[in-house]
C-alpha positions as CSV (number, residue, x, y, z in Angstrom):
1,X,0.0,0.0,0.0
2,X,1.2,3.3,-1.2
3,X,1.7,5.7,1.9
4,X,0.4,8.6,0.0
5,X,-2.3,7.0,-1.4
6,X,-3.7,7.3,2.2
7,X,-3.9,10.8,3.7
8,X,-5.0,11.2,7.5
9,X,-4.7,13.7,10.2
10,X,-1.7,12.9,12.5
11,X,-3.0,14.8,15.3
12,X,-6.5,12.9,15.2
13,X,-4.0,9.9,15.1
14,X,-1.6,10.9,18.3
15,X,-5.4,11.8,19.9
16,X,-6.6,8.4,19.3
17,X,-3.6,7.0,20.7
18,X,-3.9,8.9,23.9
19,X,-7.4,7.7,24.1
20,X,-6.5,4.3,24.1
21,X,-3.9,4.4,26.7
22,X,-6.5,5.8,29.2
23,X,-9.0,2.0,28.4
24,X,-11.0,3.6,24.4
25,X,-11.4,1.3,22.1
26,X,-10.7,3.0,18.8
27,X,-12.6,1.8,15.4
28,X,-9.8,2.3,12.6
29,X,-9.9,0.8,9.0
30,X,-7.1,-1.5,7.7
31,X,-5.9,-3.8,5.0
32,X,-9.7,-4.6,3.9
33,X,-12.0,-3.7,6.9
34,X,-12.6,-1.8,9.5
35,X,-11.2,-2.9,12.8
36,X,-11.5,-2.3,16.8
37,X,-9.0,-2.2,19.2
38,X,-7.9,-1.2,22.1
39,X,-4.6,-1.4,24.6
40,X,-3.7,-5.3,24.6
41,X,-2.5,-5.1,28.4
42,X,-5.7,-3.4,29.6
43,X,-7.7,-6.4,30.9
44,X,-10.6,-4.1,31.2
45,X,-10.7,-2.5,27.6
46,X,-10.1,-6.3,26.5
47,X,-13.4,-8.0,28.1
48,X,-15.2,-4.3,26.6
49,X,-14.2,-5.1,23.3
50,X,-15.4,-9.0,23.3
51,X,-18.8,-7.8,24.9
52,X,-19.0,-4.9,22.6
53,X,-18.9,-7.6,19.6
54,X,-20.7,-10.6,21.8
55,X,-17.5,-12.3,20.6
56,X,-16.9,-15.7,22.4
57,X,-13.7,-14.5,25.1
58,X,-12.5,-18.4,23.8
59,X,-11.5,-17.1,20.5
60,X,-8.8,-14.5,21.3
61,X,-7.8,-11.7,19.4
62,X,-5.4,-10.3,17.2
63,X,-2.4,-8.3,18.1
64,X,-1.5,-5.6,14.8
65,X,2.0,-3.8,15.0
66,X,3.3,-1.4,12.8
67,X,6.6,-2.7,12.8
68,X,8.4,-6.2,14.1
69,X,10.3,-4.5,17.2
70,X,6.8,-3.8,19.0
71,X,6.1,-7.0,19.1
72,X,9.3,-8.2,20.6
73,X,7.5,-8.9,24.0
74,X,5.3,-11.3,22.6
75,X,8.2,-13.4,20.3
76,X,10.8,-14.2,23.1
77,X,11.7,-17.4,22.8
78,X,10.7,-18.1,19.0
79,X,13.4,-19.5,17.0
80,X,16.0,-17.8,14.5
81,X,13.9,-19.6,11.3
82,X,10.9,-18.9,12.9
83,X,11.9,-15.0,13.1
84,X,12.9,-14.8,9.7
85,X,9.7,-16.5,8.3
86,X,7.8,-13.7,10.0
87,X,10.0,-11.2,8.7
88,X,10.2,-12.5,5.3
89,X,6.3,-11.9,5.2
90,X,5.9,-8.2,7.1
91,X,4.5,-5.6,6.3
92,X,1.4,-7.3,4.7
93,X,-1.9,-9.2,5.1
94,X,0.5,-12.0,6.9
95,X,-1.2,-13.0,10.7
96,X,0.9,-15.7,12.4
97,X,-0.4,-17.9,15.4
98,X,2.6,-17.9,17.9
99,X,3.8,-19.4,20.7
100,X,2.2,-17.7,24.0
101,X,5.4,-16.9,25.8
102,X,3.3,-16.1,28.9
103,X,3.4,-12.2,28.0
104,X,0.2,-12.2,26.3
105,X,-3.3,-11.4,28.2
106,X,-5.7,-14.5,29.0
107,X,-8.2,-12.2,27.0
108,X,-6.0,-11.7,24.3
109,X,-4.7,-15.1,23.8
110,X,-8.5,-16.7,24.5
111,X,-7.8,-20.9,24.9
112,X,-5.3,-20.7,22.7
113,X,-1.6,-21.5,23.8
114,X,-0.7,-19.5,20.5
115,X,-1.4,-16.2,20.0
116,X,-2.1,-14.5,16.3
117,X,0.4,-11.2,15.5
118,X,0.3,-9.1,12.5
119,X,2.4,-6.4,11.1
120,X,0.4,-4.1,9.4
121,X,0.9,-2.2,5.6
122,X,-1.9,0.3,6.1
123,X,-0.1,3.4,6.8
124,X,-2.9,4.7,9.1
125,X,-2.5,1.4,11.3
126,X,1.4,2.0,11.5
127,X,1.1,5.6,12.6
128,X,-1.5,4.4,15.0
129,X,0.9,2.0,16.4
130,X,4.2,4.3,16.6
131,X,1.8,6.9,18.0
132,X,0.8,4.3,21.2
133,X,4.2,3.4,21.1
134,X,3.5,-0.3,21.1
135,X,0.8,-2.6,19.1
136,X,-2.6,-2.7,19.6
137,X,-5.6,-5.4,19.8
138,X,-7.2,-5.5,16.5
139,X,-10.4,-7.3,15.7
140,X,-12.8,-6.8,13.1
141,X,-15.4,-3.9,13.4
142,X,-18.7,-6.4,13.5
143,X,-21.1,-8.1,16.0
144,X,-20.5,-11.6,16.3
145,X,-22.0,-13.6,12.9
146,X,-22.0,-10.0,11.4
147,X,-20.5,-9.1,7.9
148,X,-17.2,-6.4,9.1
149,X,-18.2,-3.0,8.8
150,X,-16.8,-1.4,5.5
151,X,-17.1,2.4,6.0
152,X,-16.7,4.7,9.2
153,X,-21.0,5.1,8.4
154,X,-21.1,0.9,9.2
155,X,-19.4,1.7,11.9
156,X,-22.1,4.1,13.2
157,X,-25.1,2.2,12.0
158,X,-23.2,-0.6,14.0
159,X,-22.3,0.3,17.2
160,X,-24.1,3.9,17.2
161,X,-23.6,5.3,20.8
162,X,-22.1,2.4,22.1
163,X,-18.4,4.1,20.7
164,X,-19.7,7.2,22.1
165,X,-16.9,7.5,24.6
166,X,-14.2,5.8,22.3
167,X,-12.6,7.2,18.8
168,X,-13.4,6.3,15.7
169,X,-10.3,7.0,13.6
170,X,-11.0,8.4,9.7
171,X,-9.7,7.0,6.6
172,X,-9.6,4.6,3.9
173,X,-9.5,0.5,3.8
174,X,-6.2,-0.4,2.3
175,X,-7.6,-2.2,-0.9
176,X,-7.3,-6.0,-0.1
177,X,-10.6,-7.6,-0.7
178,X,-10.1,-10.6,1.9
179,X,-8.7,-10.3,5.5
180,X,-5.4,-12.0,6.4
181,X,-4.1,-15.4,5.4
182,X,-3.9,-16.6,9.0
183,X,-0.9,-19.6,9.4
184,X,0.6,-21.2,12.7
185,X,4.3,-20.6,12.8
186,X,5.1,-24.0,14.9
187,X,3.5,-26.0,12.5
188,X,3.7,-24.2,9.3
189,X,-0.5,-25.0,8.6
190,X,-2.2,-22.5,6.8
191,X,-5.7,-21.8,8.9
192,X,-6.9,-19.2,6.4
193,X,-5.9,-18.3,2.8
């Protein structure tokens, strides 16, 4: 995705940002739909998010970086092969189940012992992210057994005031027409193409 193909306002995004670190959830679009997210270490914004969607807590979520080093935490103990085969495929619509190393939040990781990490191409998501200083929950902007929402008016017709004291984040989808391929790094399995 072509950075400047993508205009948006960096102070809306270093606002948004702010708002997240004190427990918002912010609605931002990426690769091909919107998303919601939220701080990944704030156990409270996390069970918010999963009853704003009346998403099963079982499934996990996703956690989207804007580049490799914020998700260092999360990939201690992952091997040298492993570590390139997620670099070889980042930035891009690339989410990789990996090993819980114990850093990740119950809510976050749901029953999984693996836990699904992305690094994001959408400009707006990787401003988000360096703005927060870190990576950020992402999950797709729907009610459970919901199509995703498509436009920032989805989002509204969604949710309405539910986001009332959250951010919705302006901009455009990044042009893929399918979410992520999702694969398991231990195993090497594609789960999604």
């Amino acid at each position: 995705m072509n950075a400047s193909a993508a205009p948006f306002d960096l102070i809306a995004v270093a606002d948004a940002a702010d708002c997240v670190r004190r427990g918002a959830i912010v609605a931002y679009p990426t690769e091909a739909v919107w998303g919601l997210g939220c701080d990944p270490d704030n156990g409270e914004a996390l069970a918010r998010l999963i009853q704003l969607k009346s998403r099963d807590a079982a499934k996990g979520l996703i956690l989207i970086a804007g580049d490799i080093a914020q998700l260092e935490p999360w990939l201690v103990g992952i091997s040298t092969t492993q570590r390139e085969q997620l670099v070889a495929s980042w930035p891009g619509p690339f989410t990789w189940l990996v090993p819980d190393n114990g850093r990740a939040h119950p809510l976050l990781r749901g029953e999984h012992v693996s836990l699904a990490v992305r690094v994001s191409d959408h400009p707006l998501v990787q401003a988000l992210c360096a703005a927060f200083d870190g990576p950020l929950v992402s999950t797709s902007a729907n009610r459970a057994g919901e199509a995703p929402a498509m436009s920032i008016d989805e989002i509204r017709g969604t949710f309405g005031t539910s986001l009332v004291d959250d951010v919705i984040l302006d901009g455009p989808l990044g042009g893929y027409v399918r979410p992520s391929t999702i694969r398991d790094l231990a195993t090497g399995m594609i789960l999604r193409a």
